[in-house]
C-alpha positions in Angstrom: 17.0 -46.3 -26.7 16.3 -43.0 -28.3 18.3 -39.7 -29.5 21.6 -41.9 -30.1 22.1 -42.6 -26.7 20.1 -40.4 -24.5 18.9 -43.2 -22.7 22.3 -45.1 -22.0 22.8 -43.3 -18.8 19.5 -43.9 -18.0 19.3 -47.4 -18.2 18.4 -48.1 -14.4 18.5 -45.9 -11.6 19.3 -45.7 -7.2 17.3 -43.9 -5.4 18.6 -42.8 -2.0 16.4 -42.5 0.1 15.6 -39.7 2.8 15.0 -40.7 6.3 13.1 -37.6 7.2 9.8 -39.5 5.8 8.5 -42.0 8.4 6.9 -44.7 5.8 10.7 -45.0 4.3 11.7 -46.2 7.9 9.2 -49.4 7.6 11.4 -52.6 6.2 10.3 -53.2 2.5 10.1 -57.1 2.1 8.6 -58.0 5.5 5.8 -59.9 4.0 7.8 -61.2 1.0 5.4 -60.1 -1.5 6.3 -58.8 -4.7 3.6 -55.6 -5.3 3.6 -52.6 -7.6 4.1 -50.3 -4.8 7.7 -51.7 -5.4 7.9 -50.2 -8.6 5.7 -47.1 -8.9 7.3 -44.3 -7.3 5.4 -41.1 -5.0 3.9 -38.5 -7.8 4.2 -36.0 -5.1 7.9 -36.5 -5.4 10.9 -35.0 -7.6 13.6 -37.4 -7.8 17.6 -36.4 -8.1 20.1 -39.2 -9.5 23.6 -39.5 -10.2 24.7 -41.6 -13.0 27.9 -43.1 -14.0 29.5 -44.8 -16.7 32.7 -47.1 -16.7 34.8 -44.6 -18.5 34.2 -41.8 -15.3 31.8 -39.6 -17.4 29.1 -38.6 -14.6 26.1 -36.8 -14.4 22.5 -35.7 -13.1 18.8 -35.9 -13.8 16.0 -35.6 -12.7 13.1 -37.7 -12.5 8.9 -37.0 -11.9 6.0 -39.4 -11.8 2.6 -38.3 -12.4 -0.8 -40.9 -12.0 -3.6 -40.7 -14.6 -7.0 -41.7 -14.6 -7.4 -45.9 -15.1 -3.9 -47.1 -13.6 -1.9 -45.3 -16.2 1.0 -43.4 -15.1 4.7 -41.5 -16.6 7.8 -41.3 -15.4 9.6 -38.4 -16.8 13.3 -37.9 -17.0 15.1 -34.7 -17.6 18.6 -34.0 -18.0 21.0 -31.0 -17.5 20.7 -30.4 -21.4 16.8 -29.8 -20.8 15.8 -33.0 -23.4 13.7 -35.1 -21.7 12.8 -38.8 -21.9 9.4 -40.3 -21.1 7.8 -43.8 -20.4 4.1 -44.5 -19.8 2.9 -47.2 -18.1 -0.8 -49.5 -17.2 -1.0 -51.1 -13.5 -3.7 -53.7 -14.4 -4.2 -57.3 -12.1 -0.7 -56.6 -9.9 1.0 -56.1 -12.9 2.9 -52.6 -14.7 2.9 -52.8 -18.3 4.5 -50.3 -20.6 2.2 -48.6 -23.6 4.3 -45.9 -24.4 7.6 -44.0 -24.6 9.9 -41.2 -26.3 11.7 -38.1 -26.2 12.1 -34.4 -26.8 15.1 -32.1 -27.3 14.2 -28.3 -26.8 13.8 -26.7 -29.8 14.7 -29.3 -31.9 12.7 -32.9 -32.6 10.5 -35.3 -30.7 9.5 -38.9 -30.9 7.5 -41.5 -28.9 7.7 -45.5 -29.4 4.4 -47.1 -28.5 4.1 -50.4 -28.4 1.8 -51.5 -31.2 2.1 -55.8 -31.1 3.0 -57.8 -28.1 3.1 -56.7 -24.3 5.8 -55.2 -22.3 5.2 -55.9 -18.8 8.1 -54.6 -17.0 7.1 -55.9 -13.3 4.8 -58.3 -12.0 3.9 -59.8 -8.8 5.8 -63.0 -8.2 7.6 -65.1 -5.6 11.6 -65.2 -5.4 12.9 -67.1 -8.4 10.3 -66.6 -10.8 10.4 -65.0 -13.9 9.1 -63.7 -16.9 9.7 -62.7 -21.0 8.2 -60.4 -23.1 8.2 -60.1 -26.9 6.6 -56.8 -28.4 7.3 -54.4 -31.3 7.1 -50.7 -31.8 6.6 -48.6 -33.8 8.6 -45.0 -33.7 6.9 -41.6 -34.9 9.2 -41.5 -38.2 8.0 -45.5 -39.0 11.0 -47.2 -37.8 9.7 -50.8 -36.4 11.5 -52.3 -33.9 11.6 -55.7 -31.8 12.3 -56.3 -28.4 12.6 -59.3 -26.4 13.6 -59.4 -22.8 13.6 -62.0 -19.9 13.2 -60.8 -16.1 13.8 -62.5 -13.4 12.4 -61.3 -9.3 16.5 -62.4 -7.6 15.2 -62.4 -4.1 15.5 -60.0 -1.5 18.5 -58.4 -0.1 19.5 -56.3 2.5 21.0 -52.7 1.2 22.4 -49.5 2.6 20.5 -46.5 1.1 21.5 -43.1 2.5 23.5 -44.5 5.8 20.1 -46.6 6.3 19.8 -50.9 6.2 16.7 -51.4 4.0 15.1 -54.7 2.7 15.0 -54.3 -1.7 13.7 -56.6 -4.2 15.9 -57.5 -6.7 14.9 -57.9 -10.5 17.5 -59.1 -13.0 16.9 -57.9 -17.0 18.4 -59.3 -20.2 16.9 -57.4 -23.2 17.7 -57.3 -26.8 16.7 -55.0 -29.3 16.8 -55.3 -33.0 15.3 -53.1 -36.1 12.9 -54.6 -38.2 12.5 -51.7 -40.8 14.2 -48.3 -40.8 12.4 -45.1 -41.1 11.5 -44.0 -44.5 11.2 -40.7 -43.5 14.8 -39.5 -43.1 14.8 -39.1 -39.4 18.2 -36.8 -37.9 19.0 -39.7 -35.4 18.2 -43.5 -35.8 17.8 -45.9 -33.6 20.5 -48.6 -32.1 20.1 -52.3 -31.9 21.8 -53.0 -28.5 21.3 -56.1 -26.0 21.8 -55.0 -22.4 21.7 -56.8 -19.2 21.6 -54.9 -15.6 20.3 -55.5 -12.1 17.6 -53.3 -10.2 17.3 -53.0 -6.5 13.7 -51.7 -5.7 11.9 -51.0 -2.3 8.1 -50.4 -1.1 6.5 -46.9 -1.5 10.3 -45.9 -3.1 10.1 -47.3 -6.7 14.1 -48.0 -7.9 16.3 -47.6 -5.2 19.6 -48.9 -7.0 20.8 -50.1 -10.5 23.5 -51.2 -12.5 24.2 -52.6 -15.9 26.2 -53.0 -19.3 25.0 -52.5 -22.6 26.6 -53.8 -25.4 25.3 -51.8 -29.2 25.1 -54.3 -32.2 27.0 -51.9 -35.2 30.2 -51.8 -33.2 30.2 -54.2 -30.4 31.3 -51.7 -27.8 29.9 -52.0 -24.6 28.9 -49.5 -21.8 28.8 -49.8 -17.9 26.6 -48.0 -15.9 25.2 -46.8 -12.7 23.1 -45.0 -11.1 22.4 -43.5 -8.0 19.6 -41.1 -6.2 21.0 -38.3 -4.3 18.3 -36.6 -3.6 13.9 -36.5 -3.4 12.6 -33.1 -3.4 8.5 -33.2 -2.3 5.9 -30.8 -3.9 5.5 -27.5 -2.0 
């Protein structure tokens, strides 16, 4: 949670999904087995979401994968403003864990949070029911340590109507709490936000996220956000 609360809107995303492409035609779930392809989405693909929060304020952005050498991937997301939010991830043994992530506001300031004790693996192969924590700590490029703890668990699978379309999703439910260890030293123009958050995420097979909700709840004040968010559109790679 970065640049106050860039990434509030962000928190999970739906992707609607085009029928023009054949493979998104094939029932995700068929085999009931929980694989990456679930989570990664196509590299070759620009992805368009609407997000919207309980108090009616709505938006766009825009979101881009690109696959590296060794499993490692980023998803990039960028909004209207132009600032942009970025996570980097490691597919290793059926599982995507997260090394890295930040932000950057044109022509103003940048910062990434890589994780520097712990592992966050934010999916993993597993049957319906099953679930997993995580307990890691990061480390922000102004020196602001944080912790993070967060518990995920694979719901089952459910049927969902994405873009007039009856598709089979997986569905992973999150609780995850953040809390600052020490602040930045450095006299950074935003700060970070202790918040615990819990939301739902609806994924399907060769998609990535298909649909998401949540509410976040921010530790200085109490106040707690709603959100959604919704794809409206996939634009492929001329």
């Amino acid at each position: 949670m970065k640049k106050l609360v860039n990434g509030l809107g962000v928190v999970v995303i739906t992707l609607l999904i085009l029928s023009l492409y054949p493979f998104w035609q094939i029932e995700a779930g068929e085999t009931e087995v929980l694989t990456p392809s679930y989570f990664l989405s196509p590299p070759d693909k620009t992805l368009v979401y609407q997000y919207q929060h309980a108090d009616g304020t709505e938006g766009q952005y825009r979101v881009m994968w690109q696959q590296h050498a060794s499993g490692v991937y980023t998803n990039s997301t960028i909004y209207a403003d132009g600032s942009c939010d970025f996570v980097k991830y490691q597919l290793d043994n059926n599982q995507v864990v997260q090394l890295d992530s930040g932000f950057s506001v044109p022509q103003s300031e940048w910062s990434n949070e890589p994780v520097i004790a712990g592992q966050n693996t934010v999916f993993r192969q597993v049957d319906p029911g099953v679930g997993w924590s995580n307990h890691y700590q990061t480390k922000d490029a102004w020196d602001t340590l944080c912790r993070y703890q967060s518990n995920y668990t694979f719901m089952g699978w459910e049927k969902i109507v994405v873009l007039g379309q009856e598709v089979t999703a997986a569905r992973i439910n999150c609780r995850e709490d953040k809390t600052i260890v020490s602040k930045s030293p450095l006299g950074a123009e935003w700060d970070q936000i202790p918040f615990a958050a819990t939301y739902d995420r609806w994924y399907v097979d060769g998609i990535g996220l298909v649909k998401s909700s949540g509410v976040i709840t921010f530790s200085a004040d109490n106040q707690q956000y709603t959100v959604t968010n919704q794809l409206i559109d996939i634009i492929a790679e001329q």
